[in-house]
Every structure is written in structure tokens, then in C-alpha cells.
N, C-alpha and C positions, 0 to 999 in steps of 0.2 A: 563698672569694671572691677574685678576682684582683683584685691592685692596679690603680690608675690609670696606664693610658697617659701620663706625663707625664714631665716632666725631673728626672730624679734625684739628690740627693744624691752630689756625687762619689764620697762616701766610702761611701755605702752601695753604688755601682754597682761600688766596687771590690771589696768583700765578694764580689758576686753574681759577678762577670765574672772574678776572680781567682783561683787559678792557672791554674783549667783553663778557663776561656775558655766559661764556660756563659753562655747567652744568655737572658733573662726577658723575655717581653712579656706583654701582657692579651691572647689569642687574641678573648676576647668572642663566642664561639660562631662563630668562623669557621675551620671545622674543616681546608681547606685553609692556611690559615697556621698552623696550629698542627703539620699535618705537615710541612709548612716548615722552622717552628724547630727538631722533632724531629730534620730533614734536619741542618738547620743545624750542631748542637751533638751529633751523630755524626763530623760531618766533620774529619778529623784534619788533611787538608790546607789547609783553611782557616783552621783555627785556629795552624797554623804558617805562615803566611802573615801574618795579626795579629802575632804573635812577630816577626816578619821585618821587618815593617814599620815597629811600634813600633823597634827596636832600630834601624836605619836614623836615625828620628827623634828619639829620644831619648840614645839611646849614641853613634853617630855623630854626629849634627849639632846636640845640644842642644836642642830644640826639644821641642813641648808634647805630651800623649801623644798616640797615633795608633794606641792597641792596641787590644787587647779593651773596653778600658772605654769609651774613645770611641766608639766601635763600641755598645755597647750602648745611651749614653745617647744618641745621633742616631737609631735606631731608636727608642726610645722616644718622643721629642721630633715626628720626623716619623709616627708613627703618630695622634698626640695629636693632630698637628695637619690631617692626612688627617679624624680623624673631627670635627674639630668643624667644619670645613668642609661634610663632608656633610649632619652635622646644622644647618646651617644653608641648606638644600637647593642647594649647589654640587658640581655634576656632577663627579667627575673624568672627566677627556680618555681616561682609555682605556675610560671606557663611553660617552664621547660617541663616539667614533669608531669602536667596536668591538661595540660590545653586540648588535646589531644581526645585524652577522653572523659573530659568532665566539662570542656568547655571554658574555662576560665585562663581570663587574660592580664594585660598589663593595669585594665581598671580597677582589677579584682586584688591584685597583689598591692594596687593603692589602698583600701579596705584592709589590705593585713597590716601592713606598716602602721596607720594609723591608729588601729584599734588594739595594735600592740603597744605602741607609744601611750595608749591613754591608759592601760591597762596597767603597764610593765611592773608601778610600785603597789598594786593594792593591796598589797600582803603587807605591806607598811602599816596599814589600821590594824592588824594585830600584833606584827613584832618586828623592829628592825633584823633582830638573827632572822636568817632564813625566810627573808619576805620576799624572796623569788618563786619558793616552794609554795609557801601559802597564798601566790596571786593565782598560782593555776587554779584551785578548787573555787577561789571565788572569783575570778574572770570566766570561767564555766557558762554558768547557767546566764550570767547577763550577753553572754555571745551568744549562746541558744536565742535568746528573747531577740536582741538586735538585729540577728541572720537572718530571724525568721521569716517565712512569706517572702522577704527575699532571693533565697535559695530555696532552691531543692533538699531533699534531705542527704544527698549523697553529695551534694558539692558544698555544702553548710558544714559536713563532718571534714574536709579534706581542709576546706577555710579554718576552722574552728581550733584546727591540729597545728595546723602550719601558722597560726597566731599567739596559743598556748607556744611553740615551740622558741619563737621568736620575746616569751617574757622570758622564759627561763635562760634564754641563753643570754640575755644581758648581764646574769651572776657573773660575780668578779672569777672567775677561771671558764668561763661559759664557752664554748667552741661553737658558734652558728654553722648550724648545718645548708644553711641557706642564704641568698642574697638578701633576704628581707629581713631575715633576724640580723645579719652583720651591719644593716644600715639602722637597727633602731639599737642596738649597740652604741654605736658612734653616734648617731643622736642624743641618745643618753648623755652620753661625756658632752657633748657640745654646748650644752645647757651649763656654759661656766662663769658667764662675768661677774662684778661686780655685785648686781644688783639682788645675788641668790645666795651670797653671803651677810648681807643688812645684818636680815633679822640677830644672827649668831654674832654679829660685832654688836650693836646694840644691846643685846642681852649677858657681853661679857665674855662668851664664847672663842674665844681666840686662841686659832693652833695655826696649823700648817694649811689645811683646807682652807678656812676663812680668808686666812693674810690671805695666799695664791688668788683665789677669786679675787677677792680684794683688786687683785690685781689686772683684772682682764678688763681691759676696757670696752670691746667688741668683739665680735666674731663673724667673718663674712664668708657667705659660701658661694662659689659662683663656678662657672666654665672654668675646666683647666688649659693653663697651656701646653701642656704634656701627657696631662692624665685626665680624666672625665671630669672631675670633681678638685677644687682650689678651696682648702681651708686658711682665711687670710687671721690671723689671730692678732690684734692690737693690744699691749701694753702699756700700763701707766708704771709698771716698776718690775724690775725682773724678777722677782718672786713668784709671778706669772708662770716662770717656765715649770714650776712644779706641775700647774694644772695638763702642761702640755706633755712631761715627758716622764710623768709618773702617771696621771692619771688617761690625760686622752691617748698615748700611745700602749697605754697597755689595754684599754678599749677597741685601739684599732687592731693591735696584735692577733692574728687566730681571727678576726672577723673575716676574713673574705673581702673586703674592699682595701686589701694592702696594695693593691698592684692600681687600683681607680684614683687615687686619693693623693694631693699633695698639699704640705703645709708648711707654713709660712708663719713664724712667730718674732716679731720686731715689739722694740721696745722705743715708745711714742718721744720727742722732746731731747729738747739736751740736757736736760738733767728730772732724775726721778723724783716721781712720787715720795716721800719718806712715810711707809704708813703704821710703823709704830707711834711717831709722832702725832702723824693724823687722827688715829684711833685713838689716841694714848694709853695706852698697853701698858 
């Protein structure tokens, strides 16, 4: 039985995604993304391009991971949240505007969110400025290879478009022109607890970003009772709400899933974490 589509345990997605950069989703009988992910975690250049970029972000400039595991749990997070959308009968934009006549459906819009989610930072193995700009030219040609023999070549260029379109618009002012770029958006930000701040506390790292993660103790995503989508966020000390109301609400802002989406941010216990003292800052 495949696991649930959902946001993972950092530490267990570091098991799965760790050293060698394998990739786990729920396929759920969509047999085109499952030779996807076969593509995927074949791909040796890709997987040093993770390497590339993480080390960039973390070795270089301090900062939260940006590797394999990141990568794993935003694909997870954005697939989760693709399907509870559709189970709540909300069209994705590439079968509203393509179905018709290119043939492509809600399996196929699976394959965008995914392959945007694994893609979104690889502009990071060359430069934090502007590594939305520079993941287009090099998620290019590995989505050529990936698609291929897959698609046709006129429904491979319309995928290929509508997946580029969906990294760039995860950039901090990015406007998703689509349902599938505004979910791997908000997938992005979701990737917040604890455990993707470590590294940058360990290594001395300590600002605003850090403590707040610091502060997230889970993130759960499930059926809404109002809206499609319940983002339940747990806290071990309110410094948390940074992550929520500076960084995931300006992610959700302009995405397209403002009206889908509802969040819930509580802070755990009766009395908090203290985590200058914990870290000792």
C-alpha cells in the first residue's frame, strides 16, 4: 500500500531522500508519473544538481536546506494538495485549457506539480540571486529527456511550458498564472519546521528565518471544513508565526488558492519552548 501524499516528517524524508537522493511519492495508479519518478531517480545529473544547490545554500551561504530532501517533501506537499483540490471537483488549468485539444488531464497536471516541485531551486547550484531565472534554462533540457517517449511532441511542449512556468513563479513577487504553479508556491513555503532549520543553528546561523522554523513543530494538511484544503500548523513557541504571516502568507497571497485554503496556526503546551536558551544564542 503506498503511503499518503502528504508532508513529511523531516526526519523521516531524510532517511528516504538521503544519500542517494531517491525520490518516494504515492504514484496512486497514475502510471505516467510513476515512470516520471522512475525517470527521476535514474537521473544522475539531476541528482548532482540537488548536491549543487544544497551546498550553495547551506555550505556556502548558511541558509535552510535546498537539497534532495526539500525537494522531496514540496513534491509530496504539492501533489497532496493538487489532489485534494481535485477531489473537491476544482479543474486544474492545464485541463481547463488543454484537454480539449492536446488531451491531457488531471494525471498529467500531477507530472507538472511534481516535476516543478523537484525542479523549482536548481538555479540554486549556481546562485542564490536569481535562481528562479536560472532554473528555467537548466530544468529545460532534463524535462525534454524526462517527457520524452512519453509525450508527443506537441503535448511535451505545452507540459514542458506549463512546468517552467510554475518554477518561475514560485520567485518572491511571482503571480501564478495557473492552479498548478499557485500550489507548488504554497508547497514551497510549507517546507517549514524545525528540522530545515538544524543545519543553520548548528553552524551558528541564527536570525529570523532560523528561530521561526525553529519554531514549527508540524505541519498538517488535510480536508477542509469550509474550504478544500486545512493547513493545520503546530507550534512549540510563537516565533513561529513569523514563518506563517510573513513568509507562508505572502506565498499564499497572488497564488490562486486564496479562496481553497484555510489555516490554523496554535501554539502547543502551556508554556513555551525558550529557544535562545535552547540554542544558546
Amino acid at each position: 500500500m503506498e503511503p499518503p501524499a502528504a508532508s513529511l516528517p523531516r526526519e523521516a524524508a531524510e532517511d528516504i531522500a538521503l544519500p542517494v537522493g531517491l525520490i518516494r511519492l504515492p504514484t496512486r495508479h497514475n502510471p505516467v508519473l510513476q515512470q516520471v519518478l522512475e525517470r527521476v531517480n535514474a537521473d544522475a545529473e539531476l541528482h548532482a544538481l540537488w548536491h549543487a544547490q544544497n551546498v550553495n545554500a547551506v555550505d556556502r551561504l548558511g541558509m535552510s536546506d535546498h537539497g534532495p530532501v526539500h525537494m522531496q517533501i514540496v513534491a509530496n506537499i504539492a501533489l497532496k494538495l493538487l489532489r485534494l483540490l481535485v477531489e473537491r471537483s476544482i479543474t486544474p488549468s492545464l485541463v481547463v485549457n488543454y484537454a480539449l485539444v492536446y488531451g491531457l488531464g488531471d494525471s498529467d497536471a500531477e507530472v507538472v506539480v511534481v516535476l516543478a516541485a523537484l525542479m523549482h531551486d536548481l538555479g540554486m547550484s549556481i546562485h542564490r540571486l536569481d535562481h528562479e531565472h536560472y532554473s528555467l534554462f537548466i530544468a529545460q533540457p532534463l524535462l525534454d529527456s524526462l517527457l520524452n517517449v512519453l509525450y508527443p511532441p506537441a503535448p511535451r511542449a505545452i507540459m514542458r511550458s506549463e512546468i517552467l512556468h510554475a518554477i518561475i513563479a514560485h520567485r518572491a513577487g511571482g503571480k501564478p498564472l495557473t492552479l498548478e504553479a499557485g500550489i507548488v508556491r504554497v508547497a514551497d513555503a510549507l517546507d517549514m519546521t524545525k528540522g530545515r532549520s538544524r543545519i543553520a543553528f548548528e553552524n551558528g546561523r541564527v536570525n529570523i528565518h532560523s528561530v521561526s522554523a525553529a519554531a514549527v513543530e508540524k505541519v498538517e494538511i488535510t480536508t477542509g471544513e469550509e474550504k478544500a484544503i486545512r493547513i493545520h500548523i503546530l507550534m512549540n513557541n510563537s516565533a513561529g508565526i513569523y514563518q506563517v504571516d510573513e513568509l507562508m502568507k505572502d506565498k499564499l497571497r497572488d497564488s490562486g488558492l486564496e479562496r481553497y485554503v484555510e489555516i490554523e496556526a496554535i501554539t502547543a503546551g502551556s508554556s513555551e519552548k525558550k529557544l535562545v536558551r535552547l540554542f544558546r544564542i
